[in-house]
DRENBAMI-579319 format. One record per residue: x, y, z of N, C-alpha, C, O in turn; residue number from 1. Coordinates in Angstrom, 1 decimal, decimal comma, always signed. Example, Ala and Ser with C-alpha at 12.3 -4.5 7.8 and 13.67 -1.06 7.14 Angstrom:
// DRENBAMI-579319
(site (+13,2 -5,7 +7,8) (+12,3 -4,5 +7,8) (+13,2 -3,3 +7,8) (+14,2 -3,3 +8,5) 1);
(site (+12,8 -2,2 +7,1) (+13,7 -1,1 +7,1) (+12,9 +0,0 +7,9) (+13,4 +1,1 +8,0) 2);
This chain:
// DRENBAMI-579319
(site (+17,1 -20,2 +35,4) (+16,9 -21,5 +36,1) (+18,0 -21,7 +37,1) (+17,7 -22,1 +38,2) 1);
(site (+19,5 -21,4 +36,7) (+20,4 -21,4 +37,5) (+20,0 -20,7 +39,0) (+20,2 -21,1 +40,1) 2);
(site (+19,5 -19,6 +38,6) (+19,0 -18,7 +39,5) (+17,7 -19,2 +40,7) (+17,7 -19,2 +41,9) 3);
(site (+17,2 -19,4 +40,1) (+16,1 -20,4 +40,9) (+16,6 -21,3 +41,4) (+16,1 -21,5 +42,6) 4);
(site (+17,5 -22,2 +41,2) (+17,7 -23,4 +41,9) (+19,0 -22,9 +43,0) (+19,5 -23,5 +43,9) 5);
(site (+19,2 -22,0 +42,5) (+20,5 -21,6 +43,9) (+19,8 -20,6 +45,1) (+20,3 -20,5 +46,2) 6);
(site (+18,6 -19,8 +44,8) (+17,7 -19,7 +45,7) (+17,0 -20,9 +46,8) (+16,7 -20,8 +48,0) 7);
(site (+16,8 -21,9 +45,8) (+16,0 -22,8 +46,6) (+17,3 -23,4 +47,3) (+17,2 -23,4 +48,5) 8);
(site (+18,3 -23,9 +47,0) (+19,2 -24,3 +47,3) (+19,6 -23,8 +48,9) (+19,6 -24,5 +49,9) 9);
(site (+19,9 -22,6 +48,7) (+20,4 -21,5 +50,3) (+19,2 -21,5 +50,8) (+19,3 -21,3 +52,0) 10);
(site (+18,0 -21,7 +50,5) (+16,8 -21,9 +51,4) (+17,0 -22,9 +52,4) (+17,1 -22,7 +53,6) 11);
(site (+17,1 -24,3 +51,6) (+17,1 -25,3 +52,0) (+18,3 -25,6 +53,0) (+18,1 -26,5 +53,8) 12);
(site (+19,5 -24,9 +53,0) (+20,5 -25,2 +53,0) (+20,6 -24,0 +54,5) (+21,6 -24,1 +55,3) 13);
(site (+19,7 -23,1 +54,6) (+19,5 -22,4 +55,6) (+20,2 -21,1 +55,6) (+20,0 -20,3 +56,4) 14);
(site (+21,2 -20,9 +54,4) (+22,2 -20,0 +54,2) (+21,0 -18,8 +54,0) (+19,9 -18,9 +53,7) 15);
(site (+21,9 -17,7 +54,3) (+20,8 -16,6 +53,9) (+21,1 -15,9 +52,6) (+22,3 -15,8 +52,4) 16);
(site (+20,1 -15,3 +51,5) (+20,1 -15,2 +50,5) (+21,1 -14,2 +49,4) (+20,8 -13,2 +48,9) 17);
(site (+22,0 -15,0 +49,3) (+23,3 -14,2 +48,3) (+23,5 -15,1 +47,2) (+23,0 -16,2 +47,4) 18);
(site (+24,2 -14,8 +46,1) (+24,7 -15,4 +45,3) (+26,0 -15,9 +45,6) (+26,8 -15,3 +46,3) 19);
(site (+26,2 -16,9 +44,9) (+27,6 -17,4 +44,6) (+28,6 -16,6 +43,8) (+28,3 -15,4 +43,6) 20);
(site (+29,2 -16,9 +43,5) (+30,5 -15,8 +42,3) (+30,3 -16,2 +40,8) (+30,3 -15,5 +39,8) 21);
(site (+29,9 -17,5 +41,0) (+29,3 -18,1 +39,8) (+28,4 -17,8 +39,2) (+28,4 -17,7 +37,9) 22);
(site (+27,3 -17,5 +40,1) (+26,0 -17,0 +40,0) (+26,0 -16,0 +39,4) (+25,2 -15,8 +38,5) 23);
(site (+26,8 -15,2 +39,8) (+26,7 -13,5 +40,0) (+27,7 -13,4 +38,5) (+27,2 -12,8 +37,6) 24);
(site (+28,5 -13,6 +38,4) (+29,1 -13,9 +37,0) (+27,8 -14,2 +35,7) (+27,5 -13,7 +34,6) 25);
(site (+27,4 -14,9 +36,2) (+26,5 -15,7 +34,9) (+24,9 -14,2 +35,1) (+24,4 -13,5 +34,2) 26);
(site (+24,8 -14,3 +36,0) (+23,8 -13,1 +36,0) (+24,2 -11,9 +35,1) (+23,6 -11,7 +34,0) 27);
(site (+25,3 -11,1 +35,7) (+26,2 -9,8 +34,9) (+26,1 -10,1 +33,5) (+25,6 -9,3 +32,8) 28);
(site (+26,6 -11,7 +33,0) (+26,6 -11,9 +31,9) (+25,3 -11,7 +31,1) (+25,2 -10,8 +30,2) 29);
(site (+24,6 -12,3 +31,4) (+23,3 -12,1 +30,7) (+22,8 -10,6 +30,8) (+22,2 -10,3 +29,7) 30);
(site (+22,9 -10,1 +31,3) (+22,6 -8,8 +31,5) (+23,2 -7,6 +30,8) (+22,7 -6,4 +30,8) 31);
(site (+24,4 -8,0 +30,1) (+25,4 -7,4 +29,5) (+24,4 -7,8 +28,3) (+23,7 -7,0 +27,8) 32);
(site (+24,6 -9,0 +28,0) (+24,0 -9,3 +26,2) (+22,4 -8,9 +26,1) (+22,0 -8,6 +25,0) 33);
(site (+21,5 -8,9 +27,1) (+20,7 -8,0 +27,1) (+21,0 -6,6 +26,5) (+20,6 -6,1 +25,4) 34);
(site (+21,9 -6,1 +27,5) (+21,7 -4,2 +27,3) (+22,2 -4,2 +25,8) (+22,0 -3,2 +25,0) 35);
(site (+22,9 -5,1 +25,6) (+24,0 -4,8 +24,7) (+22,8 -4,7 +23,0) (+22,7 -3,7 +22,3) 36);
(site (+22,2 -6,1 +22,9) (+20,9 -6,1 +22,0) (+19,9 -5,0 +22,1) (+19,4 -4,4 +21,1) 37);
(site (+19,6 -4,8 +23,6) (+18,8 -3,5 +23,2) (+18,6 -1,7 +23,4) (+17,7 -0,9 +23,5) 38);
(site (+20,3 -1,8 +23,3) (+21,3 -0,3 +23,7) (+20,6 +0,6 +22,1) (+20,2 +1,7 +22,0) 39);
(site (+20,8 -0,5 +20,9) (+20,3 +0,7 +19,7) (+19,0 +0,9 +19,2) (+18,5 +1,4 +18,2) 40);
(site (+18,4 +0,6 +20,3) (+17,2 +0,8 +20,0) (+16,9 +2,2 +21,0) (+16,6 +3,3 +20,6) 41);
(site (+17,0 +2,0 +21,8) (+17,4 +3,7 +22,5) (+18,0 +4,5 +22,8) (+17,8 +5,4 +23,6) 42);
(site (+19,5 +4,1 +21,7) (+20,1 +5,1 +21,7) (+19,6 +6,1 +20,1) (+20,0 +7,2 +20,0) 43);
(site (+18,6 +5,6 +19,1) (+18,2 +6,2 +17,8) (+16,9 +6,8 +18,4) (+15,9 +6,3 +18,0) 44);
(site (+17,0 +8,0 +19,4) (+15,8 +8,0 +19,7) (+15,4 +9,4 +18,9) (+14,2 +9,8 +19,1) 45);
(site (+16,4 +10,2 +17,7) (+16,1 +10,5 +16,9) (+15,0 +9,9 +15,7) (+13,9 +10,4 +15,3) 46);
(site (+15,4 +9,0 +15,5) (+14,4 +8,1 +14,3) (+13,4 +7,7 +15,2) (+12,5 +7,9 +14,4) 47);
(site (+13,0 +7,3 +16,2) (+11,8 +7,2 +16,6) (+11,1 +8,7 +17,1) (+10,1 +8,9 +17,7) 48);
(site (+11,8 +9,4 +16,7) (+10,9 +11,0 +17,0) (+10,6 +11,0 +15,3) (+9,5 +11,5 +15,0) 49);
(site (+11,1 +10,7 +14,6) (+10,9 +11,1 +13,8) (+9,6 +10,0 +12,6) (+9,0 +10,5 +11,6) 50);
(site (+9,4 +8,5 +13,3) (+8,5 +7,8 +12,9) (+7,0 +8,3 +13,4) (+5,9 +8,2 +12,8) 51);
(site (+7,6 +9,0 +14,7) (+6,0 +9,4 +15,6) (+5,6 +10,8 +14,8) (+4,5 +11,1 +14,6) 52);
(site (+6,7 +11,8 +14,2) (+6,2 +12,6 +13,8) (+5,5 +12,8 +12,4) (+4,9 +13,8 +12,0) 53);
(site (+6,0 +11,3 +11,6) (+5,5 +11,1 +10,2) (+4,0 +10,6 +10,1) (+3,2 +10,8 +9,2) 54);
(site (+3,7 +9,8 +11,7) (+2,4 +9,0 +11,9) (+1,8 +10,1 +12,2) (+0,7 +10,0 +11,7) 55);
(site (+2,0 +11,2 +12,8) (+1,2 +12,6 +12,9) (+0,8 +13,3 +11,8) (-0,3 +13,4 +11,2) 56);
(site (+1,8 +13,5 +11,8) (+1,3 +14,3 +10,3) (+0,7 +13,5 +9,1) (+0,2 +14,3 +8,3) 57);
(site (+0,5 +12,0 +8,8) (-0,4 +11,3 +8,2) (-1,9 +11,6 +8,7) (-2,8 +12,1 +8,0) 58);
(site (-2,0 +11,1 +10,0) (-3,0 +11,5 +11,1) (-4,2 +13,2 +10,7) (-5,4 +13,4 +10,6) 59);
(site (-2,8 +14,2 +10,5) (-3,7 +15,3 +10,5) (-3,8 +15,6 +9,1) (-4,6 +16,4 +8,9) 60);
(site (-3,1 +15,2 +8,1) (-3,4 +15,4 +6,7) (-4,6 +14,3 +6,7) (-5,6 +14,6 +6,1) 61);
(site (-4,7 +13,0 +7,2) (-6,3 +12,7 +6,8) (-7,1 +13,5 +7,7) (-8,2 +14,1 +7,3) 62);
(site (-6,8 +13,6 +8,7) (-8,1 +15,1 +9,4) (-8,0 +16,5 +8,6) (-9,1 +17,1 +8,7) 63);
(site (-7,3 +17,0 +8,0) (-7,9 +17,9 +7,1) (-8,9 +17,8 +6,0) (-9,7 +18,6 +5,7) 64);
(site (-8,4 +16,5 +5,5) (-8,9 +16,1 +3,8) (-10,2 +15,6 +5,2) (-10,1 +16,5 +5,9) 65);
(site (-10,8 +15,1 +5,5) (-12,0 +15,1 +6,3) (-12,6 +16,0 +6,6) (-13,9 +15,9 +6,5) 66);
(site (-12,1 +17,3 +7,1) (-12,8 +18,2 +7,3) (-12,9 +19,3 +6,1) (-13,7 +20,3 +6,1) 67);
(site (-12,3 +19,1 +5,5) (-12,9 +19,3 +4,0) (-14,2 +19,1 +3,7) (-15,2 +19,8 +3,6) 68);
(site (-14,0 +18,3 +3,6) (-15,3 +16,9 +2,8) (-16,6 +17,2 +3,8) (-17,7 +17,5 +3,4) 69);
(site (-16,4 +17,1 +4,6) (-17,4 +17,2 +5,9) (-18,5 +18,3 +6,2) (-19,7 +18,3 +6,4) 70);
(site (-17,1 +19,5 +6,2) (-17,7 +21,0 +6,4) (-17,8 +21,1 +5,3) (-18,9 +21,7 +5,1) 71);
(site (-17,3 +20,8 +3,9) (-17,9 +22,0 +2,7) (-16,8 +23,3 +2,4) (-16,9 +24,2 +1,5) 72);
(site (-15,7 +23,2 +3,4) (-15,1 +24,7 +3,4) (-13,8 +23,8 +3,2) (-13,6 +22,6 +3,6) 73);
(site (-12,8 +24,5 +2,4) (-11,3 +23,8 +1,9) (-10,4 +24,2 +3,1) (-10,5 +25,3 +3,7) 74);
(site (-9,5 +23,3 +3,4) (-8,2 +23,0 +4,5) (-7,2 +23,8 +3,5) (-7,0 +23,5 +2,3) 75);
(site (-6,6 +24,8 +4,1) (-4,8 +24,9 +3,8) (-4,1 +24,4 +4,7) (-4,3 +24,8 +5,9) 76);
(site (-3,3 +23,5 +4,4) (-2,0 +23,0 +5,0) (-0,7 +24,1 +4,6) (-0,3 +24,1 +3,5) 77);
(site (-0,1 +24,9 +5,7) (+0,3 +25,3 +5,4) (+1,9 +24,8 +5,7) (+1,8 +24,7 +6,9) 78);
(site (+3,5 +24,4 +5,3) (+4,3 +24,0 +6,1) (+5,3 +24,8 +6,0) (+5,3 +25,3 +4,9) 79);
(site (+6,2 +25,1 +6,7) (+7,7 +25,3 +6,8) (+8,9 +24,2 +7,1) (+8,6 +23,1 +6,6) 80);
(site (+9,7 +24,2 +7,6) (+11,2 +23,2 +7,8) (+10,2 +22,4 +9,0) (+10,0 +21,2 +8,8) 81);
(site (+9,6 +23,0 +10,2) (+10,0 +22,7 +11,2) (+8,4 +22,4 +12,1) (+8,3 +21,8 +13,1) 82);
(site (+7,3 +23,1 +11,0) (+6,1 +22,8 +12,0) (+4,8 +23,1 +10,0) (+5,2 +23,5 +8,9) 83);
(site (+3,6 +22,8 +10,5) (+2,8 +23,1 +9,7) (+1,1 +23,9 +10,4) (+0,8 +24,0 +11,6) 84);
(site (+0,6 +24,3 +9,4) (-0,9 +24,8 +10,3) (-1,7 +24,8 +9,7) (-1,6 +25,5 +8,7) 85);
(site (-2,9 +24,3 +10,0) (-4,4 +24,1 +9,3) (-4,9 +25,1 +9,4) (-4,7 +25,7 +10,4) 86);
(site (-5,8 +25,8 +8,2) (-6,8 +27,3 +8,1) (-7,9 +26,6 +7,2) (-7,8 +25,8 +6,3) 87);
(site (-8,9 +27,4 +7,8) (-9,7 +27,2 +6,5) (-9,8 +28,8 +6,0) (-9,5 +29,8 +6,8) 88);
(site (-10,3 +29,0 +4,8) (-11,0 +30,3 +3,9) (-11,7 +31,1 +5,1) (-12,2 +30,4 +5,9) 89);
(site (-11,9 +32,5 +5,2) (-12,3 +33,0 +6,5) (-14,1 +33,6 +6,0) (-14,7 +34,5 +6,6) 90);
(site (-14,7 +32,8 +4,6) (-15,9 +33,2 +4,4) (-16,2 +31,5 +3,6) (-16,8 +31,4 +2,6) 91);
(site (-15,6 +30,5 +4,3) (-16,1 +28,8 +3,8) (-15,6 +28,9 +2,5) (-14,7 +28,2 +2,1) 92);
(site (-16,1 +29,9 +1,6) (-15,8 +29,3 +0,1) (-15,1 +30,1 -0,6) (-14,6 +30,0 -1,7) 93);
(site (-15,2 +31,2 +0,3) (-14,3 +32,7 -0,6) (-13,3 +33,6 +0,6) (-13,5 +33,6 +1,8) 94);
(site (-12,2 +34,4 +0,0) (-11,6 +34,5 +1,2) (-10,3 +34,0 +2,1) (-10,2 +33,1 +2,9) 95);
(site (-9,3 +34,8 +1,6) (-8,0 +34,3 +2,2) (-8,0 +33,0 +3,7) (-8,5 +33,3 +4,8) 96);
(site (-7,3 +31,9 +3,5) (-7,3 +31,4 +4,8) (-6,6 +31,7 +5,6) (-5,4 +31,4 +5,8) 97);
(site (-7,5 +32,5 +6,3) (-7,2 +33,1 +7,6) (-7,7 +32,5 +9,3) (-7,3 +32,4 +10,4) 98);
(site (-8,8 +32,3 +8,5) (-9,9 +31,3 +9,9) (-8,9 +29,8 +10,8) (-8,8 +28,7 +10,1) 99);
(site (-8,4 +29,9 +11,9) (-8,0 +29,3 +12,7) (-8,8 +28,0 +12,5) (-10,0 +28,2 +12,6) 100);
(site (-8,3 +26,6 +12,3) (-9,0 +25,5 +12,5) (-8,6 +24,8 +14,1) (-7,5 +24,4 +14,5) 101);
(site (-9,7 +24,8 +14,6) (-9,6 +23,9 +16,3) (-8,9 +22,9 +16,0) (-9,2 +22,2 +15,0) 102);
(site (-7,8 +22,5 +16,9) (-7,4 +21,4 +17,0) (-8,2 +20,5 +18,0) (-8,6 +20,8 +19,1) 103);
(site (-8,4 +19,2 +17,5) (-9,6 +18,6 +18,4) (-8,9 +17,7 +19,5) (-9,5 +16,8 +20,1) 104);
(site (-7,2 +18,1 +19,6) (-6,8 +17,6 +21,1) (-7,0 +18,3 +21,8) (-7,2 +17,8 +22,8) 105);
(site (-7,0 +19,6 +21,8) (-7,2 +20,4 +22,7) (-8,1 +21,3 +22,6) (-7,9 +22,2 +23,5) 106);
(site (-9,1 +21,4 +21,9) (-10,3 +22,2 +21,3) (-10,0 +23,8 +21,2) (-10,8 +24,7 +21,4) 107);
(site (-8,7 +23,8 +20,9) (-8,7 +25,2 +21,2) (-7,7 +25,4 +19,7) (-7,0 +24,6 +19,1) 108);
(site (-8,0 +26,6 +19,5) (-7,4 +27,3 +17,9) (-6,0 +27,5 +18,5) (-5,7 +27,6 +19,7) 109);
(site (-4,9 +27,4 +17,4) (-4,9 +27,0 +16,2) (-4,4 +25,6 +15,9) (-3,7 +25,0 +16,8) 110);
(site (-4,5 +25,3 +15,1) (-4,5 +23,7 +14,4) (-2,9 +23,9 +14,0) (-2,6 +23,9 +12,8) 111);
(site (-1,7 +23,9 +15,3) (-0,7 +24,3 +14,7) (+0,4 +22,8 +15,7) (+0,5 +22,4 +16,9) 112);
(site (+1,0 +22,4 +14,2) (+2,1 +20,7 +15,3) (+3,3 +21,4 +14,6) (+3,4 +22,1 +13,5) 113);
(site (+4,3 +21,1 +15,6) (+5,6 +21,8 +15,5) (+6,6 +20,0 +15,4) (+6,3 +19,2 +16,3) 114);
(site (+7,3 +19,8 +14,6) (+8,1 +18,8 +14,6) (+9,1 +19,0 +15,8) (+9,3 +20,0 +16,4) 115);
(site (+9,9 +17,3 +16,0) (+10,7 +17,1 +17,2) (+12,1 +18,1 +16,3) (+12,3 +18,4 +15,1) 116);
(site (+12,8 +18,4 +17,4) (+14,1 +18,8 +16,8) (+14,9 +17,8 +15,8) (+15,1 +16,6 +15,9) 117);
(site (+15,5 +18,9 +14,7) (+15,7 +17,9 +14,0) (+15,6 +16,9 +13,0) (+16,5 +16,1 +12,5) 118);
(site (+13,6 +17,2 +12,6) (+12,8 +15,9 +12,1) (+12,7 +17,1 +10,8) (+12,7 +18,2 +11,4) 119);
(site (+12,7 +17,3 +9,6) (+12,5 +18,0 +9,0) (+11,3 +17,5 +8,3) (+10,9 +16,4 +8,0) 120);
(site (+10,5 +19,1 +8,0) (+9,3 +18,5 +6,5) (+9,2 +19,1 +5,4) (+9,8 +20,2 +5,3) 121);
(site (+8,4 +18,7 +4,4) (+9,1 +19,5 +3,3) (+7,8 +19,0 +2,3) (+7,2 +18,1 +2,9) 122);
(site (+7,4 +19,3 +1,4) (+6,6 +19,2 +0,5) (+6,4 +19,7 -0,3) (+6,2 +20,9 +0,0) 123);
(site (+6,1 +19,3 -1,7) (+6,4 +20,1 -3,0) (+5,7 +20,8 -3,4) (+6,1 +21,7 -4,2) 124);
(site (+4,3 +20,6 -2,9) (+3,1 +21,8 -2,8) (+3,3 +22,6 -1,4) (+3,6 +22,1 -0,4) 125);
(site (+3,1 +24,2 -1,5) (+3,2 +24,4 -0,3) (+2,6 +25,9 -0,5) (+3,3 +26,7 -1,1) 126);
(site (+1,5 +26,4 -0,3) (+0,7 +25,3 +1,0) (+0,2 +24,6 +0,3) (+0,3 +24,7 -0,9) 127);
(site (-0,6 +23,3 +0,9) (-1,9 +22,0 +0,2) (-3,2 +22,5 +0,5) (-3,3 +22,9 +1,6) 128);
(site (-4,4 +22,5 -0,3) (-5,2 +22,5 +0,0) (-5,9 +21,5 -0,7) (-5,8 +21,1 -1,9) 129);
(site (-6,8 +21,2 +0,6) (-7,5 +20,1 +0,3) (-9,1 +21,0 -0,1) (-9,7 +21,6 +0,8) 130);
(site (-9,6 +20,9 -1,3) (-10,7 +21,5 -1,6) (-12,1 +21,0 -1,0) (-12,0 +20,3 +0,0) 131);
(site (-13,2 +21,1 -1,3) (-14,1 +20,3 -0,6) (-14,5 +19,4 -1,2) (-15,3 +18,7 -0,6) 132);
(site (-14,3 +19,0 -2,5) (-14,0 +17,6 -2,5) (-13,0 +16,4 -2,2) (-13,2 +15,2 -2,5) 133);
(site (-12,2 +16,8 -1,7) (-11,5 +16,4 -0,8) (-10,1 +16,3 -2,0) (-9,3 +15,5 -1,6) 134);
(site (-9,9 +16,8 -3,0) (-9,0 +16,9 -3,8) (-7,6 +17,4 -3,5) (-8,0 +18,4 -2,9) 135);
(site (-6,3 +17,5 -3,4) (-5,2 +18,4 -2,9) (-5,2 +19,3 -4,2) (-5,2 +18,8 -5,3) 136);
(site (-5,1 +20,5 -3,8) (-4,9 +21,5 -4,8) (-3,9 +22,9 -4,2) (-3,8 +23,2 -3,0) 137);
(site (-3,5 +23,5 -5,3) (-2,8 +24,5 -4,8) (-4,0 +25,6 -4,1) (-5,1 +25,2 -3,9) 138);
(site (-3,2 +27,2 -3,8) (-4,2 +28,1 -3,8) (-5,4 +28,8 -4,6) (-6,3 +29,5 -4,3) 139);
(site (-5,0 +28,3 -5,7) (-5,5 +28,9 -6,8) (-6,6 +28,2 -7,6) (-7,4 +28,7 -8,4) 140);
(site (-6,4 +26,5 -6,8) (-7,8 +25,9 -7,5) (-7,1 +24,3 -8,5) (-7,6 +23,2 -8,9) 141);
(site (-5,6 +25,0 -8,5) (-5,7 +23,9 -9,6) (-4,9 +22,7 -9,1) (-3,8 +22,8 -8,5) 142);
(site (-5,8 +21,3 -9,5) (-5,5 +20,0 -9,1) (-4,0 +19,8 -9,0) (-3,3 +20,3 -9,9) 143);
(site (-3,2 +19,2 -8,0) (-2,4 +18,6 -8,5) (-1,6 +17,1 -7,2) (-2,0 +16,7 -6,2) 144);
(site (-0,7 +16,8 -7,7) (-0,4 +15,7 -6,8) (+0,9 +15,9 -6,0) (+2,0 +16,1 -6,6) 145);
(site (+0,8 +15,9 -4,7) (+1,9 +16,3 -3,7) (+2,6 +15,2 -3,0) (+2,1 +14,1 -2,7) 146);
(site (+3,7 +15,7 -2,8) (+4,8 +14,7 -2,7) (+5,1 +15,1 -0,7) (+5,9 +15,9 -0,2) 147);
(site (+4,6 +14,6 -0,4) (+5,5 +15,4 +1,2) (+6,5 +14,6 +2,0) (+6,7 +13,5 +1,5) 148);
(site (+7,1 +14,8 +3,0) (+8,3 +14,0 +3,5) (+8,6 +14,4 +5,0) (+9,3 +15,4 +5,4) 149);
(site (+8,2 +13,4 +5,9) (+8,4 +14,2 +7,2) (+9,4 +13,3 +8,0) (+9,1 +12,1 +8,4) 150);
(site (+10,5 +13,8 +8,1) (+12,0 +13,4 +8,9) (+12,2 +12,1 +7,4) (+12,2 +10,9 +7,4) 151);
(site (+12,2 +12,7 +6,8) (+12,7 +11,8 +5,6) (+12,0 +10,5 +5,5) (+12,6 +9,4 +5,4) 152);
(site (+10,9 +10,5 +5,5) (+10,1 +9,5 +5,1) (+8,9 +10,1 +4,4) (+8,2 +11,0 +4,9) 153);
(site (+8,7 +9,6 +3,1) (+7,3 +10,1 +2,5) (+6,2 +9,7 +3,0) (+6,0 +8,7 +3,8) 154);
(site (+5,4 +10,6 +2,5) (+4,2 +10,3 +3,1) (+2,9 +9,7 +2,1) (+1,8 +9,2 +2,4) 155);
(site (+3,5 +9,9 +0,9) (+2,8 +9,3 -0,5) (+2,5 +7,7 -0,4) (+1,6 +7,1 -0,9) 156);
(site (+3,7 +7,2 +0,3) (+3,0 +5,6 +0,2) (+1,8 +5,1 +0,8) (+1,2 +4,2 +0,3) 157);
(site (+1,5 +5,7 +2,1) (+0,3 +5,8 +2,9) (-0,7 +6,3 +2,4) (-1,7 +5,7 +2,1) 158);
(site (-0,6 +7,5 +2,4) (-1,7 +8,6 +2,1) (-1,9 +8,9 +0,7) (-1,1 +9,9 +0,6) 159);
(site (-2,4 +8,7 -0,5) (-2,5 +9,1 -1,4) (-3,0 +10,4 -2,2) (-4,1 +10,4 -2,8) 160);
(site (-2,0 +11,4 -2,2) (-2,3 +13,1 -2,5) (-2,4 +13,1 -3,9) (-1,5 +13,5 -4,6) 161);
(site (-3,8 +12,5 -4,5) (-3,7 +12,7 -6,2) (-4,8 +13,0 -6,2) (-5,6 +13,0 -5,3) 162);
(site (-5,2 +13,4 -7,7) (-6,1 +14,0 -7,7) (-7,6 +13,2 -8,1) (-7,6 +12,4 -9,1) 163);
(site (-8,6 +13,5 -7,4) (-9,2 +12,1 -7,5) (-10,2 +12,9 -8,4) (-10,3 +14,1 -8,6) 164);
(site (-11,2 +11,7 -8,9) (-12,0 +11,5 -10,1) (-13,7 +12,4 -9,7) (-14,5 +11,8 -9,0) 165);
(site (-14,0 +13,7 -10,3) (-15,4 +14,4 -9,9) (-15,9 +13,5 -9,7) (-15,7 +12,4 -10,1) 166);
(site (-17,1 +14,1 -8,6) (-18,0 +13,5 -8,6) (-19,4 +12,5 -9,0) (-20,2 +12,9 -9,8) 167);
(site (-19,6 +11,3 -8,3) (-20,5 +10,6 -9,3) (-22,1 +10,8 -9,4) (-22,4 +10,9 -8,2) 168);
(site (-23,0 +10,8 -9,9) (-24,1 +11,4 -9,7) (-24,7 +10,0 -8,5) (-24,6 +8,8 -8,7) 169);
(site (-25,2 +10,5 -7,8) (-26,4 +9,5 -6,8) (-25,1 +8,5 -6,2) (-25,6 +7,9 -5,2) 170);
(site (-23,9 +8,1 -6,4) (-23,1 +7,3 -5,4) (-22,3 +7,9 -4,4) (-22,2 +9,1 -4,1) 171);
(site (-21,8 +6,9 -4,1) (-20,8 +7,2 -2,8) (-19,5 +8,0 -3,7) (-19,3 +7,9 -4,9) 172);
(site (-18,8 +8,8 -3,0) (-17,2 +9,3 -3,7) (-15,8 +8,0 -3,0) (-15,6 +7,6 -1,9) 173);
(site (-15,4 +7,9 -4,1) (-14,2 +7,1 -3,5) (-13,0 +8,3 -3,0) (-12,5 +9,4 -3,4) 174);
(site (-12,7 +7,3 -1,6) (-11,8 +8,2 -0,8) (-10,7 +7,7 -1,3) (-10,8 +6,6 -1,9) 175);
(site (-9,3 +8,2 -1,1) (-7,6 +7,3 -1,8) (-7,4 +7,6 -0,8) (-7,2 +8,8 -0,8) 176);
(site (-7,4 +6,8 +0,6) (-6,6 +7,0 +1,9) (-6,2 +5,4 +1,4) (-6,7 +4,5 +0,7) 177);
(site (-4,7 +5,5 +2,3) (-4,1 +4,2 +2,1) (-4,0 +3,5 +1,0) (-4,1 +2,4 +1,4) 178);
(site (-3,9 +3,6 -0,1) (-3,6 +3,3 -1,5) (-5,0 +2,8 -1,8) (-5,0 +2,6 -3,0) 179);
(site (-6,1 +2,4 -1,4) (-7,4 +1,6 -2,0) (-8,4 +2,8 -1,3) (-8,4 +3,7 -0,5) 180);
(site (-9,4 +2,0 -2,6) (-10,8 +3,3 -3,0) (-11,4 +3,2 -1,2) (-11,0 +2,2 -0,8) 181);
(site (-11,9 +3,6 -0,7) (-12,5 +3,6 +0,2) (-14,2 +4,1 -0,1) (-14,3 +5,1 -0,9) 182);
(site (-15,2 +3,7 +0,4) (-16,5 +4,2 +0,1) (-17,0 +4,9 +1,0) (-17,0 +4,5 +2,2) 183);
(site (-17,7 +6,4 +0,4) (-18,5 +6,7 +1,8) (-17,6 +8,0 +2,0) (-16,5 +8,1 +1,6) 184);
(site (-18,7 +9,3 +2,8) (-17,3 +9,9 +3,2) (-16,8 +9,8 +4,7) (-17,4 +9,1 +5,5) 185);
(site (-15,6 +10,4 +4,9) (-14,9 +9,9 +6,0) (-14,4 +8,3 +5,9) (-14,2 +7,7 +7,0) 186);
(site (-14,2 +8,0 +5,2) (-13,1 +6,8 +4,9) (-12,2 +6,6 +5,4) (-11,7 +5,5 +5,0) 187);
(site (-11,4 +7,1 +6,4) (-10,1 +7,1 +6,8) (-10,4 +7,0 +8,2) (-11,5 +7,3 +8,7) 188);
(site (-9,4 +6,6 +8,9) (-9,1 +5,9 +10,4) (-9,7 +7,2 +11,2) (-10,1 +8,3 +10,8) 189);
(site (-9,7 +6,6 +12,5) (-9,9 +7,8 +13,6) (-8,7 +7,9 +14,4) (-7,8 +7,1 +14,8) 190);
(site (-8,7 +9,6 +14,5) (-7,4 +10,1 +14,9) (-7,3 +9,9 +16,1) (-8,0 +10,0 +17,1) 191);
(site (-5,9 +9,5 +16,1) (-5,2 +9,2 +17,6) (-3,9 +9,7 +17,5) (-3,1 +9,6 +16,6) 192);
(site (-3,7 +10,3 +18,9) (-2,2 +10,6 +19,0) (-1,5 +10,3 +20,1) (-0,3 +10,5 +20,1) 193);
């Protein structure tokens, strides 16, 4: 407001357009308590690599457990420290996962996201596979419930990796995305990155 009215002011006044000392003092000032409130928000630009890389990898762990369910053929999730990679079985239902899964940003094989520097991941199953009922299970078949963590944030409160209930004869299967039953398959959001 100050601002505005010492514009119109040198207008009026014919002077040509500068500030006063006062002005320019009170300007800097605000400008200071600006940067100053929102200096920590871009200087943690670790933790925001690391929020985007947890919203990813929720993202592509419900796109696996989907294409699971979908195709009929089970997802390995496979991870290390620093990146993870989707396969499916290289004969759908038998058969080491070997078969490259498309990534559908870029339609092209392999289904492989590498974390920001720094962001670590980790999970207690390793690899995950999501069977074709969309269950997380080890390699071997047998159910279990996985704990994962990407730049130190779980991923269990969102995504629910347990082992859900066979199938019902003639209904829908309930999906556990986001802590509630979901109906139908494909239950879960559409992917965006």
């Amino acid at each position: 407001i100050v601002i505005a009215q010492a514009i119109a002011r040198n207008r009026i006044d014919g002077i040509g357009g500068g500030f006063t000392l006062v002005e320019a003092v009170i300007l800097i000032s605000i400008i200071g308590i600006v940067g100053v409130s929102a200096a920590p928000r871009f200087l943690s630009i670790s933790d925001m690599d690391g929020v985007r890389a947890h919203r990813q990898a929720l993202n592509d762990l419900r796109y696996a457990h989907q294409l699971s369910t979908a195709s009929g053929c089970p997802v390995q999730v496979d991870f290390t420290t620093t990146n993870y990679t989707l396969t499916q079985r290289s004969g759908c239902r038998s058969g080491s996962f070997t078969q490259a899964v498309i990534d559908p940003t870029t339609n092209h094989p392999p289904y492989l996201v590498t974390a920001p520097s720094g962001v670590p991941i980790t999970s207690t199953v390793d690899p995950l596979v999501f069977d074709t009922l969309g269950r997380t299970t080890t390699t071997a078949g047998v159910v279990v419930t996985a704990t994962l963590s990407v730049g130190g944030r779980a991923l269990e409160d969102r995504l629910r990796l347990e082992p859900r209930e066979p199938p019902r004869r003639g209904g829908a299967q309930p999906l556990l995305l986001r802590g509630r039953a979901a109906r139908g398959r494909g239950g879960g959001e559409r992917r965006g990155r």
